[in-house]
Residue, then its C-alpha position, 0 to 999 in steps of 0.5 A: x716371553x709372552x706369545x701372542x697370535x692373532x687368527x685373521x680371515x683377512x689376506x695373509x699378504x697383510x701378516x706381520x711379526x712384532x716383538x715388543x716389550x709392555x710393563x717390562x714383559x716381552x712379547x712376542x706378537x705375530x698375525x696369521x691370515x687364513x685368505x677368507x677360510x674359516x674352517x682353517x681359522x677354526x683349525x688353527x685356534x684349535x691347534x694353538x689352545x693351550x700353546x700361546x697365552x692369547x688369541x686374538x681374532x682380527x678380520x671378523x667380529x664375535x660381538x657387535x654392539x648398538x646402545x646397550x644391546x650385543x649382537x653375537x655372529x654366528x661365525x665369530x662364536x665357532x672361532x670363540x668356541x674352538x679353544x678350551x684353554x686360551x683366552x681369545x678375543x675380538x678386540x670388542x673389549x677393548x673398543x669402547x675404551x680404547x676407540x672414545x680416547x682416540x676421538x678424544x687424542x683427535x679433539x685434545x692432542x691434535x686440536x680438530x675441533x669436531x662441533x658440526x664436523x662433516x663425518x662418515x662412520x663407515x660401520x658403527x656397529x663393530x666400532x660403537x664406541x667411536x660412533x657415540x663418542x663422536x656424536x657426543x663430541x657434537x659431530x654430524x655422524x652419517x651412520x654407513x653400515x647398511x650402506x658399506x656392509x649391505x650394499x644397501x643406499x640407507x645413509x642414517x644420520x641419526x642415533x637413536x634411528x641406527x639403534x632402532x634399526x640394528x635391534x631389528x635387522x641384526x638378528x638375522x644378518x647375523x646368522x649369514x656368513x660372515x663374508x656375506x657383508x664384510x670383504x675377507x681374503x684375497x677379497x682385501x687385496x682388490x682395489x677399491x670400487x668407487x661407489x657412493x662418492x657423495x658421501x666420502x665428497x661431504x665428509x671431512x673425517x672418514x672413520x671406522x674400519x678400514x675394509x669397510x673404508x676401502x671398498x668403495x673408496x673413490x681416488x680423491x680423499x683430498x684434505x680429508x682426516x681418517x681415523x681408522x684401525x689397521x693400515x699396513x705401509x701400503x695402505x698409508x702409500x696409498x691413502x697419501x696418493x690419494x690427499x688424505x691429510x691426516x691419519x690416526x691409527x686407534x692402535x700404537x705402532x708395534x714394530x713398524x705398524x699398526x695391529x688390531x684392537x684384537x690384538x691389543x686386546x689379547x697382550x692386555x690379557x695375558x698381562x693380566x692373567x686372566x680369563x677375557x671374561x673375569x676382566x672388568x672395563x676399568x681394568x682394561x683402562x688401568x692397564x692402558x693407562x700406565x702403558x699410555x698408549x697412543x694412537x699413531x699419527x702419521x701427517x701424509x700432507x708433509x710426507x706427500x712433499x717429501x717432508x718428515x712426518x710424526x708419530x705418535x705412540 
C-alpha cells in the first residue's frame, strides 16, 4: 500500500483520511493541518522523509505562475526544501493539466456555455491554468488577486494586464510570509466578511480557491456555478444555504470529498515512481487519462429541495 500525506497549514478541523485504490494500487491518503504553523509544518516533512512515498503540500503554494514566468514563495520552498528523500509537491504540476479539463468537463459534460460568461477568478496566480482556459473559452475573466489576497480594490479584467502586474509585484510579495495575503489555520474557519459584493453580484461562475472565495463571501450567491478545489461537507452545506446552483469540484471525490490538487498530485507520483522533477506534463496527462478522473459535481439547487443530486467521479 502506498502512503500518501498531505502537510496543510490550513486548520486541522478540515483533516480527513481516505483509502482509495488507482490502477489497481491502494492507497492510503491522509491530510494533516498544522493550524497556520509553519515551523511545525517543516517539522513534520522532515519527520515523514523517507517514511511515506509522497507529500503533498496543501494551504500553501511553492510555485505560482503568470504567462510563462514562475514566481517561487519563499515559505513554500523551506517546506520543498525540508525532505531529502520523498517527493513533495504543491499540486502546481498538476494544475495546468488537471484544472483546463475542468472548464472544459464545465463546457462539454454539463453543457454552460462560457462565451461572454460574467466570471470571478478569485486568484489566478495559484490557478493560471483555469484562468487562461477560460478567457480562451471566451469568458469575461475578472482577475481578483490583488483584490482577495491584498485586500486591495484593483479589480483586472484583462490577461496580458495581469501578466504585466504579477511580473512587477510578485517578486517582493513573494518574500512575505505566506499568511501576509492567504487565510491559514484557524484563519479558515472564521466566517466570511462580506467585502466587495459587487463583484461576487455580476459574476455568474465564482472561481479559483475556495479560501480565497470565502473570505469575503456575502450571504447571497443566488443561481450562481462555483468551480472551486477543495470543499469539505460543511462547505457544500453552506455553499447551498447560500443558492449557489452548481458546484464543481476540480478533484474527484475520495472517500466522501474532495482533496487538493496536491494530493492528487502526490498518488500521480508515487504511481509512477519518480521524482516530481524527472515527470513530464504529458506523463501527468497519460496517467489521468487512464485513471479518467472527473471533477465532483454536486447540483445544490435539487439537493436544496430535498431532492437527489449526482456526482460525478
Amino acid at each position: 500500500m502506498k502512503r500518501i500525506i498531505s502537510i496543510s497549514l490550513g486548520s486541522s478541523t478540515r483533516d480527513h483520511h481516505a483509502r482509495v485504490t488507482l490502477l489497481g494500487e491502494e492507497f492510503d491518503i491522509m491530510r494533516s493541518g498544522v493550524d497556520g504553523k509553519l515551523d511545525t509544518a517543516i517539522a513534520k516533512v522532515r519527520e515523514l522523509d523517507g517514511k511515506v512515498d509522497a507529500i503533498g503540500l496543501g494551504g500553501i503554494d511553492v510555485y505560482l505562475y503568470a504567462g510563462t514566468k514562475r514566481y517561487a514563495l519563499r515559505d513554500g520552498l523551506r517546506l520543498l526544501e525540508a525532505a531529502k528523500i520523498t517527493p513533495v509537491v504543491d499540486g502546481s504540476g498538476l494544475k495546468n493539466t488537471l484544472e483546463r479539463e475542468a472548464v472544459r468537463f464545465v463546457q462539454e459534460e454539463l453543457g454552460v456555455d462560457l462565451h461572454g460568461k460574467n466570471v470571478l477568478m478569485v486568484s489566478a496566480l495559484d490557478r493560471f491554468g483555469m484562468a487562461q482556459a477560460l478567457v480562451d473559452a471566451g469568458a469575461d475573466v475578472l482577475f481578483g488577486d490583488f483584490i482577495f489576497a491584498l485586500d486591495l480594490d484593483k479589480p483586472v479584467r484583462d490577461l496580458k494586464t495581469f501578466e504585466e502586474m504579477a511580473e512587477k509585484y510578485l517578486p517582493d510579495a513573494c518574500k512575505l510570509p505566506f499568511q501576509f495575503f492567504y487565510p491559514t489555520g484557524r484563519k479558515q474557519e472564521q466566517p466570511p466578511e462580506p467585502k466587495y459584493p459587487q463583484y461576487y453580484d455580476e459574476a455568474e461562475i465564482l472561481a479559483g480557491d475556495f479560501h480565497f472565495m470565502r473570505r469575503y463571501m456575502p450571504d447571497r450567491l443566488d443561481g450562481k456555478i462555483v468551480l472551486t478545489n477543495t470543499v469539505t461537507d460543511a462547505d457544500v452545506e453552506d455553499l447551498r444555504r447560500r443558492g449557489v446552483a452548481t458546484l464543481v469540484t476540480t478533484t474527484p471525490d475520495f472517500g466522501g470529498r474532495s482533496f487538493g490538487t496536491n494530493v492528487v498530485q502526490a498518488a500521480l507520483v508515487a504511481l509512477l515512481g519518480k521524482h516530481s522533477d524527472e515527470i513530464e506534463a504529458a506523463e501527468y496527462e497519460h496517467v489521468l487519462h487512464e485513471l479518467n478522473l472527473r471533477p465532483r459535481v454536486i447540483e445544490l439547487s435539487s439537493f436544496a429541495q430535498g431532492d437527489n443530486f449526482t456526482t460525478s467521479s
